[in-house]
C-alpha positions as CSV (number, residue, x, y, z in Angstrom):
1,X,-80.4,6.1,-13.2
2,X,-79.3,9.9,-13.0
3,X,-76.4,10.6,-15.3
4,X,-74.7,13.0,-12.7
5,X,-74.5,9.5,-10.6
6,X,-73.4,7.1,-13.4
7,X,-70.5,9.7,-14.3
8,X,-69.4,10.1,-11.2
9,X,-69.6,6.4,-10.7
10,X,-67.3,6.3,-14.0
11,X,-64.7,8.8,-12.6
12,X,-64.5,6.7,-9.2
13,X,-63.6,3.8,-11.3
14,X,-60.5,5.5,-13.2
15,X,-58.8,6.8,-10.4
16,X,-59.0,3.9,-8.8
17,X,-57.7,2.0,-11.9
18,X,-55.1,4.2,-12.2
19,X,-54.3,4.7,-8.6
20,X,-53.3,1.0,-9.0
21,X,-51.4,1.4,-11.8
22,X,-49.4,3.7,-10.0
23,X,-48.4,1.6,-7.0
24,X,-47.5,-1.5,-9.4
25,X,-45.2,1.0,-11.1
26,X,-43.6,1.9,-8.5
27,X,-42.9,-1.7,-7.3
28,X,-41.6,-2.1,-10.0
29,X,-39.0,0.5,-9.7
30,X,-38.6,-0.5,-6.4
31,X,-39.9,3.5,-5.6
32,X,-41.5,3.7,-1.6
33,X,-45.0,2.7,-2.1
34,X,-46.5,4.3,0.9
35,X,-47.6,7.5,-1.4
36,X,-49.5,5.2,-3.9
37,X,-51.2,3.0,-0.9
38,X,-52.3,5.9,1.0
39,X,-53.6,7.5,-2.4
40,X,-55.5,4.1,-3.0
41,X,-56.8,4.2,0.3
42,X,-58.1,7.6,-0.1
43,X,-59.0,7.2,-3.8
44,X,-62.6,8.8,-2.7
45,X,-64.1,11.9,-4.9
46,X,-65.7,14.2,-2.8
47,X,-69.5,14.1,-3.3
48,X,-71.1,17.1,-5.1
49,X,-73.6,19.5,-3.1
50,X,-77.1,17.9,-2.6
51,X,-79.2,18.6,-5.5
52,X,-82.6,19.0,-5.3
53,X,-84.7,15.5,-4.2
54,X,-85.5,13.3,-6.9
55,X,-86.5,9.7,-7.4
56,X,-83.2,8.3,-8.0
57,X,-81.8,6.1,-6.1
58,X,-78.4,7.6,-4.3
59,X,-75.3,5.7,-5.1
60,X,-73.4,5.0,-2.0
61,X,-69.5,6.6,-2.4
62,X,-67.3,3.0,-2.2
63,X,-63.2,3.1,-1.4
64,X,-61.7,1.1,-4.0
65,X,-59.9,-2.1,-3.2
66,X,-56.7,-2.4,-4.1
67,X,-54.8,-5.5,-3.7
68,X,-51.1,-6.2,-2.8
69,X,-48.9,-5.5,-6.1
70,X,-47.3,-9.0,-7.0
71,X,-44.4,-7.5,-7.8
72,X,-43.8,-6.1,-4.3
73,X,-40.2,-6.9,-2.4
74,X,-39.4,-7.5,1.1
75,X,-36.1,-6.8,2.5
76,X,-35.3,-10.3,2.2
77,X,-35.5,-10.5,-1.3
78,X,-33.4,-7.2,-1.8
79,X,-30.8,-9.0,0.0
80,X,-30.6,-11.9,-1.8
81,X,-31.1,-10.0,-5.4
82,X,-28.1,-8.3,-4.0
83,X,-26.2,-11.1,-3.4
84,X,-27.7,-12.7,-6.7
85,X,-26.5,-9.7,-8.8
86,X,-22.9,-9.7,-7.4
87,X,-22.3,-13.6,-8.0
88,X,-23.6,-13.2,-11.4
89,X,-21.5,-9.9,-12.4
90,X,-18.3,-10.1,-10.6
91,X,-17.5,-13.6,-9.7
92,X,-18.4,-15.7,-12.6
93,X,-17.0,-12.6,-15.1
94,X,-13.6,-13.7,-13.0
95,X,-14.6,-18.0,-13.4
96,X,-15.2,-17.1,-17.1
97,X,-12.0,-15.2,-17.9
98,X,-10.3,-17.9,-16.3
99,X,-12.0,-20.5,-18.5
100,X,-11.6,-18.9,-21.2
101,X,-7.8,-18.5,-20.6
102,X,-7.0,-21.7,-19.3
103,X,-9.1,-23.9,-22.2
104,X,-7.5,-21.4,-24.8
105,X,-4.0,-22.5,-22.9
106,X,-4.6,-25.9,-22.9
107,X,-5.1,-25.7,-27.1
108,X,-2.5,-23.8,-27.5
109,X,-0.3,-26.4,-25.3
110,X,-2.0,-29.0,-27.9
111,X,-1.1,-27.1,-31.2
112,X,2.5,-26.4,-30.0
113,X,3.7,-29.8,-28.8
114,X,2.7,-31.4,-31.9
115,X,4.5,-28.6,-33.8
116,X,1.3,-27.3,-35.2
117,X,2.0,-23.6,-34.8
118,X,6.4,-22.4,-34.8
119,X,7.7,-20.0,-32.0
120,X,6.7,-16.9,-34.1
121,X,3.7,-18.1,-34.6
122,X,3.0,-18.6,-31.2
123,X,4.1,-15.1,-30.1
124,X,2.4,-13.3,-33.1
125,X,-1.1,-15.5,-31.7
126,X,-0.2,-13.9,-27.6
127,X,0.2,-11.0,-29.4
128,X,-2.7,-10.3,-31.6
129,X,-5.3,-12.1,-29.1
130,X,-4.1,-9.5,-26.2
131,X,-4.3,-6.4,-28.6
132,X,-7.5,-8.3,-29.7
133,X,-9.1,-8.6,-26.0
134,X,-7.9,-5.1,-25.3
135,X,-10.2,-3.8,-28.0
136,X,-12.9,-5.9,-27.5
137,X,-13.1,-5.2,-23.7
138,X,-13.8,-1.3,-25.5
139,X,-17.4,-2.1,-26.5
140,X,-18.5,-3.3,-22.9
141,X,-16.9,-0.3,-21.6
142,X,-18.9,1.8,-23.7
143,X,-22.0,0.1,-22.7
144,X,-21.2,0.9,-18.9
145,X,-19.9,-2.6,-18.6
146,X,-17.0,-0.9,-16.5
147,X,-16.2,-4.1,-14.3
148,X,-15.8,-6.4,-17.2
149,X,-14.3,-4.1,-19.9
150,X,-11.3,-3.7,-17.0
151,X,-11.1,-7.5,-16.7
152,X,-10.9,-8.3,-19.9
153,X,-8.0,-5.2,-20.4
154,X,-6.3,-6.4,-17.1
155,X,-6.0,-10.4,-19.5
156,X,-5.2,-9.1,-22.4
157,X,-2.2,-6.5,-21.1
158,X,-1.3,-10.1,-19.5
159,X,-1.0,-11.7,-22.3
160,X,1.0,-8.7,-24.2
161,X,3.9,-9.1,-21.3
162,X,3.6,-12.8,-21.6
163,X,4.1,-12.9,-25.2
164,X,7.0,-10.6,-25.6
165,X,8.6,-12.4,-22.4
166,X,8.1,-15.6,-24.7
167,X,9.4,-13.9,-27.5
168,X,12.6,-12.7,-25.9
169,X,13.3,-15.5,-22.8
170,X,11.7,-18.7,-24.9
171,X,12.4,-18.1,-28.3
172,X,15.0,-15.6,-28.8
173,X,12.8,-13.9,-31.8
174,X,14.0,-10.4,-30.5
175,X,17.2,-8.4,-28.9
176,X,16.4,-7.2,-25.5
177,X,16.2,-3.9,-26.7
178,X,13.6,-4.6,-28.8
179,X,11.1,-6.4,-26.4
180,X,12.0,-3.7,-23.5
181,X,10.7,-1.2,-26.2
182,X,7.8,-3.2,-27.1
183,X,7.3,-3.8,-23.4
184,X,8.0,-0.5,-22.6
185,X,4.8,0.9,-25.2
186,X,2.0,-1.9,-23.5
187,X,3.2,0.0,-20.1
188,X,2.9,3.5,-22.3
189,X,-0.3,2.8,-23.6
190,X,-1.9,1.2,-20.7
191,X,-0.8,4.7,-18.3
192,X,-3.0,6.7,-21.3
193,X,-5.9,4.5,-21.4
194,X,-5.8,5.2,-17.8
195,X,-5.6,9.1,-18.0
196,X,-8.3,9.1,-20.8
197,X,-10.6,7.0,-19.3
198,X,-10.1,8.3,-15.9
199,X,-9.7,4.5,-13.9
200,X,-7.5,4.1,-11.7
201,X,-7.5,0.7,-12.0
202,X,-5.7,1.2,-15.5
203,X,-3.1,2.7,-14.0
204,X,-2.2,0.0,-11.5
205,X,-2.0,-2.3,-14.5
206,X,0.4,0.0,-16.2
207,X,2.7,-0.1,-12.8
208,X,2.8,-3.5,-11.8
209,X,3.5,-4.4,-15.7
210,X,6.1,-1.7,-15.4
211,X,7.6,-2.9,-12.6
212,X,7.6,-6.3,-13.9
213,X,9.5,-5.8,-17.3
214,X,13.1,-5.8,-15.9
215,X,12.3,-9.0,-14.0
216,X,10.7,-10.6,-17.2
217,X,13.5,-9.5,-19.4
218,X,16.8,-10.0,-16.9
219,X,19.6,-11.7,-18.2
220,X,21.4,-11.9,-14.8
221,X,24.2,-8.8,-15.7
222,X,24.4,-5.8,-13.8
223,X,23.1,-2.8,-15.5
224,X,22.8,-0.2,-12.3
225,X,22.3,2.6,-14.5
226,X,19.4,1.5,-16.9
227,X,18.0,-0.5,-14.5
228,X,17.4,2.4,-12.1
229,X,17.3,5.0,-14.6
230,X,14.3,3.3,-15.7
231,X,12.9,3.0,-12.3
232,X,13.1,6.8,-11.5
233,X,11.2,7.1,-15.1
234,X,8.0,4.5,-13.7
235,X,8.5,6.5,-10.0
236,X,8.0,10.2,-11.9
237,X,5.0,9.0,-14.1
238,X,3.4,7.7,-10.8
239,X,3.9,11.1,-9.0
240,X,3.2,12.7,-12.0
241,X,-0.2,10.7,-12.0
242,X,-1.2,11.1,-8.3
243,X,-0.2,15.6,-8.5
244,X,-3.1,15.6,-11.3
245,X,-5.3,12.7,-10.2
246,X,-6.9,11.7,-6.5
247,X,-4.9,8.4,-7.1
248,X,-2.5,8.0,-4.0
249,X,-2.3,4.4,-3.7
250,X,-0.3,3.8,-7.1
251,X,2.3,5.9,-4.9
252,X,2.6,3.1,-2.5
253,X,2.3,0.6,-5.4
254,X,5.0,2.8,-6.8
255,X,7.1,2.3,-3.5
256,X,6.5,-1.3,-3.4
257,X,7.7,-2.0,-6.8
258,X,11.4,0.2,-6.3
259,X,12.1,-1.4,-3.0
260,X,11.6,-4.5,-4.8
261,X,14.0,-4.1,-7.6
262,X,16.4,-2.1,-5.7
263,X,16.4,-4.6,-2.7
264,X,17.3,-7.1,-5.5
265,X,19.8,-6.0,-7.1
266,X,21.5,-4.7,-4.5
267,X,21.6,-8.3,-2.6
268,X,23.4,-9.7,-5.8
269,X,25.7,-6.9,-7.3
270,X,26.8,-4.4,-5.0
271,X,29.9,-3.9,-4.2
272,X,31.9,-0.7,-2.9
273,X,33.2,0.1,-6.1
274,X,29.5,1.6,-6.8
275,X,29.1,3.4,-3.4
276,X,28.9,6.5,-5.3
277,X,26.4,5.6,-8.1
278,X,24.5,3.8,-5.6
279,X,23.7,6.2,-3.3
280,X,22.9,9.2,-5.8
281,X,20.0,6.7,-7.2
282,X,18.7,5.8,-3.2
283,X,18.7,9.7,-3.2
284,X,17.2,10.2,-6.2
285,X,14.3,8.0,-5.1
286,X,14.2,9.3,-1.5
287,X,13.6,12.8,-2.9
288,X,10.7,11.8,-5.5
289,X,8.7,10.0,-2.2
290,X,9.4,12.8,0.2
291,X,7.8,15.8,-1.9
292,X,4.9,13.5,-2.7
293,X,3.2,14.5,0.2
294,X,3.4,18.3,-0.1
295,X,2.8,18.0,-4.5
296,X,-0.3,15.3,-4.3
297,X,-3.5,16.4,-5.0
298,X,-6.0,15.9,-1.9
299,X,-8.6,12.7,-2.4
300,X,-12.5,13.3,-2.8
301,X,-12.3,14.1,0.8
302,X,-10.0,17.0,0.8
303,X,-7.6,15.6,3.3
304,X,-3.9,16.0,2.1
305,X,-2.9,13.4,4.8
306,X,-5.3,11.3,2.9
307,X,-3.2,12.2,-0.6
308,X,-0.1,9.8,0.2
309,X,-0.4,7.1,3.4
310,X,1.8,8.6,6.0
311,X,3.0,4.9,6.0
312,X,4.5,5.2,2.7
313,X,6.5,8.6,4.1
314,X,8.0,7.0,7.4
315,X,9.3,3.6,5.2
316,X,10.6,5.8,2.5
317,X,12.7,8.2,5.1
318,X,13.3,4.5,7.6
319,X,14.4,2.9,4.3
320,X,16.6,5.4,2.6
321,X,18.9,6.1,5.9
322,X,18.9,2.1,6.3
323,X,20.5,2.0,2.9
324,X,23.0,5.2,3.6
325,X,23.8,3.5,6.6
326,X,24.8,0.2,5.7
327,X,26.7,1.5,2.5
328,X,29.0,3.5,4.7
329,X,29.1,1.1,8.0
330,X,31.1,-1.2,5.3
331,X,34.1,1.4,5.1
332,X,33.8,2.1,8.7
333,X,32.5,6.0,9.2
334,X,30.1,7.5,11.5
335,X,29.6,10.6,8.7
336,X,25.9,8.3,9.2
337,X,25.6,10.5,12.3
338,X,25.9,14.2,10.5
339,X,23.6,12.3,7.3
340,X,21.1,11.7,10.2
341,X,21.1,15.3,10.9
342,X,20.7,16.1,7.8
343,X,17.7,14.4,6.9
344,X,16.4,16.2,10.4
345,X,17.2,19.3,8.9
346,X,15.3,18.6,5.8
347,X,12.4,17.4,7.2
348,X,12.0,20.2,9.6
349,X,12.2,22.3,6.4
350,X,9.6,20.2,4.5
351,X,7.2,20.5,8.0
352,X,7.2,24.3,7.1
353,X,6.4,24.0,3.2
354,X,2.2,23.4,3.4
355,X,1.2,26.7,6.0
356,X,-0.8,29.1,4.9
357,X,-0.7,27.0,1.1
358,X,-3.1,24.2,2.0
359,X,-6.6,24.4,1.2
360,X,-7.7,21.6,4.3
361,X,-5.5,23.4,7.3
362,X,-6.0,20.6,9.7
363,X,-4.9,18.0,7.4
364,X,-1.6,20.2,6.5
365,X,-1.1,20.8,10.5
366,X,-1.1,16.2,10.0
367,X,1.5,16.3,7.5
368,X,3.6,18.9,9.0
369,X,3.9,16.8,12.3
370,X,4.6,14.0,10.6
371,X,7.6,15.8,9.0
372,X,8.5,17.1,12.5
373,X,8.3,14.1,14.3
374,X,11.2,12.3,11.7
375,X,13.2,14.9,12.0
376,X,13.2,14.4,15.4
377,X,13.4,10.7,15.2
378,X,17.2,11.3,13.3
379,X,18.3,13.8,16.0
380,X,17.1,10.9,18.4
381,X,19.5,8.4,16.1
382,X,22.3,10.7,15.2
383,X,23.0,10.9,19.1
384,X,23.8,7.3,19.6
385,X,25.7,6.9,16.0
386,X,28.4,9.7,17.0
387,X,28.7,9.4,20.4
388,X,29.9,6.9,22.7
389,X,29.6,5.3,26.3
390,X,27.3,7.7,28.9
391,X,27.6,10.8,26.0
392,X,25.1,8.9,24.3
393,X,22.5,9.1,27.6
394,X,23.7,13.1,28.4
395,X,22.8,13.4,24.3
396,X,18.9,11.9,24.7
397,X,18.9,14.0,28.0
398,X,19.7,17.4,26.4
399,X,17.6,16.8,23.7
400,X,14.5,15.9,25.8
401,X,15.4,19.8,27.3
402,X,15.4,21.2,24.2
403,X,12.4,19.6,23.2
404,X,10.8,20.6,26.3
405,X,11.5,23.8,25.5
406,X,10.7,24.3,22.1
407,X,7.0,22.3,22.9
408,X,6.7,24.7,25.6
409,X,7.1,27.7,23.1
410,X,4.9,25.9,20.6
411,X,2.3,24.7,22.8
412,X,3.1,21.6,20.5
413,X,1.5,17.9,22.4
414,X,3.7,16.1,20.0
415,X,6.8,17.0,20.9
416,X,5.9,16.8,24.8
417,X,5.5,12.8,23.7
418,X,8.9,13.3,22.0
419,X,10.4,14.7,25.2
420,X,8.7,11.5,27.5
421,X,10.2,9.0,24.6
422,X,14.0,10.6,25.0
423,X,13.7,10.5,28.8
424,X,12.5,7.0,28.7
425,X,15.8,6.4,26.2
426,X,18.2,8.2,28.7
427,X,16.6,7.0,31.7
428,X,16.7,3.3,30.0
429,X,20.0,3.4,29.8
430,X,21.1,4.9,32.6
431,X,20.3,2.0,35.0
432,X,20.8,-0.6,32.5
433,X,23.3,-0.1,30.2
434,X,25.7,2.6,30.7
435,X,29.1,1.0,33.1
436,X,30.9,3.9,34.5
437,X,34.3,3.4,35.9
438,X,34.9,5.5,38.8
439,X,37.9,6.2,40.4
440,X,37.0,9.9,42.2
441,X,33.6,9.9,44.7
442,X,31.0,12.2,44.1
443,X,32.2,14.5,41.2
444,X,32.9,12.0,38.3
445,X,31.1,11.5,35.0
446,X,28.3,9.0,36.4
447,X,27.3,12.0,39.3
448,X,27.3,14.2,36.6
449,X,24.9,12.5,34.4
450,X,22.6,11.7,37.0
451,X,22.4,15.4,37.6
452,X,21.5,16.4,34.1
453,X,18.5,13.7,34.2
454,X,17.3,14.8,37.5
455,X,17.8,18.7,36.4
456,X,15.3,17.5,33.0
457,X,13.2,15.2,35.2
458,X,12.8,18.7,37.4
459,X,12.2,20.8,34.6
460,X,9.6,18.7,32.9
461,X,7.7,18.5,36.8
462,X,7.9,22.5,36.8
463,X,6.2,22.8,33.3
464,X,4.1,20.3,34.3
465,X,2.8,22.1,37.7
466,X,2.2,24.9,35.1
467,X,0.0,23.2,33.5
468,X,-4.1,23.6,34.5
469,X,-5.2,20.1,32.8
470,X,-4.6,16.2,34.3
471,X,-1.8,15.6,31.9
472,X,0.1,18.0,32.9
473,X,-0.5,17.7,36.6
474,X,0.5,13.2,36.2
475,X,3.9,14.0,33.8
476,X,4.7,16.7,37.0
477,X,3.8,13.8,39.7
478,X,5.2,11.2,37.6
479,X,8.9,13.5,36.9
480,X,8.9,14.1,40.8
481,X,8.6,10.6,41.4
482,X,11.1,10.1,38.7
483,X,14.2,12.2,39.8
484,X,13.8,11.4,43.6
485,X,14.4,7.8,42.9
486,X,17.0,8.8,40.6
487,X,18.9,10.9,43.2
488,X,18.8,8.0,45.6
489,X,20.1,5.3,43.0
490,X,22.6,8.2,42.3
491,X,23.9,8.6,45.6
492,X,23.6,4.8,47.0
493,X,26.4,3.7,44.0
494,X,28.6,6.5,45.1
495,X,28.3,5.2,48.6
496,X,28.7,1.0,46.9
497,X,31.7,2.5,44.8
498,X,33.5,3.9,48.0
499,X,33.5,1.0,50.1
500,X,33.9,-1.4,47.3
501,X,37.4,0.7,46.5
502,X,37.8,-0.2,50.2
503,X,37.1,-3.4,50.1
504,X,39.6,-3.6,47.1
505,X,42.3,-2.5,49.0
506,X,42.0,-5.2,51.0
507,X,42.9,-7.4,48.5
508,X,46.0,-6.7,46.7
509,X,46.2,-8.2,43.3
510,X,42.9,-9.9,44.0
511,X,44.5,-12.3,46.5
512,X,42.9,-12.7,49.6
513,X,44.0,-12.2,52.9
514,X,42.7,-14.1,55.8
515,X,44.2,-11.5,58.1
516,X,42.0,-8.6,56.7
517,X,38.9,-10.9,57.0
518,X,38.2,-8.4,60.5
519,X,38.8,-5.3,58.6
520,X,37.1,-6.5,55.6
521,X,34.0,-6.9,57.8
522,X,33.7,-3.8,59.3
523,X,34.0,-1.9,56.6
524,X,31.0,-4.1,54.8
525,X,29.1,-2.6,58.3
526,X,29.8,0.6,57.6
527,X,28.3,0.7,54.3
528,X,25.3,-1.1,55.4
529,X,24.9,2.0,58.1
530,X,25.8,4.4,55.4
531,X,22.7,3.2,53.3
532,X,20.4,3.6,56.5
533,X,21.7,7.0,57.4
534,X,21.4,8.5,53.6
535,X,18.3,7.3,52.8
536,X,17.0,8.4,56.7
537,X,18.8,11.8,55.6
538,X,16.9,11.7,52.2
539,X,13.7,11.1,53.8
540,X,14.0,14.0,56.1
541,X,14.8,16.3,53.7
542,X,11.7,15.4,51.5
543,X,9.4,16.1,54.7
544,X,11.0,19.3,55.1
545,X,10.6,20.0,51.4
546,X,6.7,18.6,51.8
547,X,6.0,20.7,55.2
548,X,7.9,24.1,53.1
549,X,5.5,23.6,50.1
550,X,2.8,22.2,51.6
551,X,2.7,19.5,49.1
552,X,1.1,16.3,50.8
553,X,2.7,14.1,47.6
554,X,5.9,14.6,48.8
555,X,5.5,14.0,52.1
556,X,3.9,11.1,51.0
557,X,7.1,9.8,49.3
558,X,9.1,10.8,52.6
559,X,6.8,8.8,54.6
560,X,7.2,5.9,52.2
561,X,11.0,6.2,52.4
562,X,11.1,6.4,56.1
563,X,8.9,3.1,56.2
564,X,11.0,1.2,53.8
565,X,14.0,2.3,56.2
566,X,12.2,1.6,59.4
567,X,11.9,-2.2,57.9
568,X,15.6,-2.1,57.5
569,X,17.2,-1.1,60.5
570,X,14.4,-3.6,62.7
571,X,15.0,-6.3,60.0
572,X,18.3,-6.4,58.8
573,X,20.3,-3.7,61.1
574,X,19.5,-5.4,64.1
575,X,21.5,-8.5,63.1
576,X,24.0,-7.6,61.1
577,X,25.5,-4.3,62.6
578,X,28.2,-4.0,65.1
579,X,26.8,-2.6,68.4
580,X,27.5,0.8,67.8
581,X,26.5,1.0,64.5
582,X,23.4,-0.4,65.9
583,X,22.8,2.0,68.9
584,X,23.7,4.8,66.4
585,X,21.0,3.2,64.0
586,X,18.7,3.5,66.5
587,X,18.9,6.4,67.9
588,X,19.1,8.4,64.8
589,X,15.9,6.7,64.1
590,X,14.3,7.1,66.6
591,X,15.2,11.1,67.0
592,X,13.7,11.7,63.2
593,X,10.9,9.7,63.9
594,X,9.5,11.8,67.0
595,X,10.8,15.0,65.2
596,X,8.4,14.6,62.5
597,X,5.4,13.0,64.9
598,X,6.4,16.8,66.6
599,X,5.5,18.5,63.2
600,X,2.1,16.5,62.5
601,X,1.0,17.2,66.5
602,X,1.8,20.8,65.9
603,X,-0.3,21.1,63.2
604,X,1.6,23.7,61.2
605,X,-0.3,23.1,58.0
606,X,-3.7,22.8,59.9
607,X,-4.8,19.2,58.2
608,X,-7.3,18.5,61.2
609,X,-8.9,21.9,60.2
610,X,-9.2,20.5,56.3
611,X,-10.5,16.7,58.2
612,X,-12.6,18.9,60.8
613,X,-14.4,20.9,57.5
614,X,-14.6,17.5,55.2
């Protein structure tokens, strides 16, 4: 055989060897194997130039043959080595723990009910095995073992609470003072294993335990001033914690934890003799949750609306006026209503504090609406709190103007929702609530309020009309809508009130008369006409306003207020008014009707031009 032929037969032979080793390797690793295959595939050297013609046979140039790696996965079996992997690592590291604890409990039930072990034994055992498991869980973390290092820390901080609460509650080994100390360092040290080692999860522990000590070590007196004293201390580390680390969910663990205690103790000790003390600490707490959102620092993501759950601001301003306002319901003031605009006025100053300082604009522009929109939310509260009766709906009313306004200005979307919810609020209780007593037609306090919603409903239709987008154009259709059935609801009461103070008369000191029962009637007639001949009136005047502005929509609405009269005169009219009344009724119809069938045949706005050109 030629030796050119046997080495090159020999070379062959190791790439292909190693060309396999190479895709077993990388099955192993679980690397993409389609670089090895096709190299396997291809594992061919190119053949030298002819040489001159011998003897020797030719070796023919063979592909090796590689054969599927054992070791390959399918998709399948990544699933279920995932699923494998988590049930090994996560949940029987919790079913252990939790064996552990509860077969160390169970002996150490044992050993104490047959007096093995004393009470300071006991507590010295809780005490040394939680430092103990502490320090153990150390030399998992240091081999990357984060998961169950933090599991076996979360136990043995556990067990550090649990024994001093033994020691102080059970036993009586220790003054309070001392195991709120002793408590006090496992929360200490906890927050700085948490800072050093950078894990959140630390830090939870070191709240919750926190949060818990007063509970754990209450002997059911009232201590306002430590208890909350120490509460603003665990609230300032957590902001303290979330200003130099992305950790914004201790705040609302933080949150939780004072409305907790505060909720308590204030359902069992307050009284008005602490009014004062009281509300300094609500404030006190008010003002560390309100700055969080502007001193946070952003998450991963760089949103600052991310930094602190806008969830966690709208409780903490909800909660604190809740508490104001209860506190000072009790000695009957409405100062509630200037607090209200107070808060306003601070939040419209905090909406003001992150332009031009944020480094994510968009997510400032969040928080600052967010401020905006509570501020506006206590105007919106204020109004009803200070003022009474229809004052209230005039008070939602100019405010949706201002707003209006102001949005107008600021090309601001929010505070055009803000304008629709203070209309809906006036508007509301307008028609349902608000009882007028009237004792002048026409110009009294129920005209006059009507007027100021229809003069906002018209303002928000002429912004509106401004407007080049849909939204604009339905809040302008929807506002005319609006303040014409306003102004008819308006003006039919004025016209029920009149003949009701007739009908009154009738009546002296609510006796009845048979004798008036003829008067009585035909004054009931006249007010039935009176409805007909306004709302023929009204309809008219809207088809004049439609043909003048060539606006088909409100010609549309005069049409549909002609129709619904039409179906009263024929209907009801017919039967129940007096002859004249009914000739009148009819006539007057009748005359409108052909004047506007005059207006259409003319054609003055050319519509069978547009219908001719469709």
């Amino acid at each position: 055989m030629d030796p050119s032929g046997s080495e090159l037969q020999e070379l062959r032979r190791l790439v292909a060897e190693l060309t396999e080793r190479v895709f077993r390797i990388e099955q192993g690793l679980h690397l993409p194997s389609g670089a090895a295959a096709e190299a396997a595939s291809r594992a061919q050297i190119p053949s030298p130039p002819p040489e001159p013609k011998s003897n020797a046979p030719v070796i023919p140039s063979v592909a090796p043959s590689i054969p599927p790696s054992p070791g390959a996965i399918s998709p399948t079996s990544h699933e279920s080595a995932d699923l494998e992997s988590r049930i090994g690592s996560h949940w029987l590291n919790r079913i252990g723990i939790a064996a552990v604890l509860i077969g160390v409990s169970y002996f150490l039930k044992f050993a104490f009910d047959n007096n093995w072990i004393g009470p300071a034994g006991r507590v010295a055992i809780g005490v040394l095995a939680g430092i103990a498991m502490v320090v153990w869980s150390e030399t998992f973390r240091r081999r990357r073992y984060l998961l169950f290092s933090y599991s076996l820390k979360a136990v043995g901080i556990g067990v550090l609470y649990l024994s001093l609460y033994a020691a102080f509650q059970v036993y009586a080994l220790v003054p309070g003072g001392v195991a709120f100390a002793m408590m006090f360092a496992v929360t200490a040290a906890t927050a700085v294993m948490a800072w050093t080692q950078d894990a959140e999860i630390l830090a939870a522990f070191a709240l919750i335990g926190g949060f818990s000590t007063p509970m754990l070590l209450s002997t059911g007196q009232n201590r306002e001033v430590a208890l909350f004293a120490y509460v603003a201390i665990l609230d300032l580390g957590a902001l303290a914690l979330v200003i130099m680390k992305p950790w914004r969910r201790l705040l609302v663990l933080s949150y939780v934890g004072t409305l907790g205690l505060y909720v308590g103790w204030y359902t069992t000790f307050y009284d008005l003799t602490q009014i004062r003390v009281t509300v300094g600490f609500a404030t006190m707490f008010f003002a560390i949750f309100a700055v969080a959102p502007l001193l946070a620092r952003p998450a991963a993501k760089g949103r600052l609306s991310d930094s602190v759950p806008p969830l966690v601001a709208v409780v903490n301003a909800a909660g604190y006026f809740l508490q104001i306002y209860f506190m000072f319901e009790e000695i009957g003031t409405k100062d509630t209503a200037w607090f209200a605009l107070a808060l306003a006025a601070l939040y419209i100053f905090l909406s003001r504090q992150t332009r031009g300082r944020a480094a994510n604009p968009a997510a400032a522009t969040t928080v600052d609406l967010l401020h905006l929109a509570l501020a506006l939310g206590f105007i919106t509260v204020a109004i009803p709190i200070r003022l009474e009766a229809h004052w209230v709906t005039m008070g939602w009313f100019v405010e949706a103007a201002v707003l209006l306004w102001v949005a107008e200005k600021i090309h601001s979307e929010l505070l055009n929702l803000f304008v629709i919810g203070a209309l809906a609020l006036g508007v509301g209780r307008l028609l349902l609530i608000d009882n007028f007593s009237i004792t002048q037609p026409v110009f009294n306090s129920r005209m006059a309020t009507y007027v100021v919603a229809i003069a906002v409903l018209g303002a928000v239709a002429w912004y509106g009309s401004r407007r080049n987008d849909q939204s604009g154009r339905t809040a302008a259709a929807v506002s005319v809508v609006a303040l014409n059935l306003l102004a008819l609801i308006a003006l039919s009461r004025e016209v029920a009130d009149y003949y009701s103070q007739e009908m009154t008369s009738l009546r002296p000191q609510g006796l009845w008369n048979p004798s008036a029962w003829t008067e009585w009637q035909h004054v009931k007639i006249a007010r039935d006409f009176t409805y007909s001949a306004l709302w023929m009136a009204y309809g008219a005047m809207l088809m004049v306003v439609g043909f003048w502005r060539r606006s088909a929509f409100v010609r549309w609405q005069a049409l549909v207020l002609i129709a619904f009269t039409i179906g009263k005169v024929f209907l009801y009219d017919v039967s129940e008014l007096d002859r004249g009344y009914r000739i009148v009724s009819f006539i007057v119809l009748g005359a409108l009707l052909l004047a506007i069938s005059f207006m259409y045949q003319r054609d003055w706005l050319k519509l069978s031009s547009r219908r001719a050109g469709i």
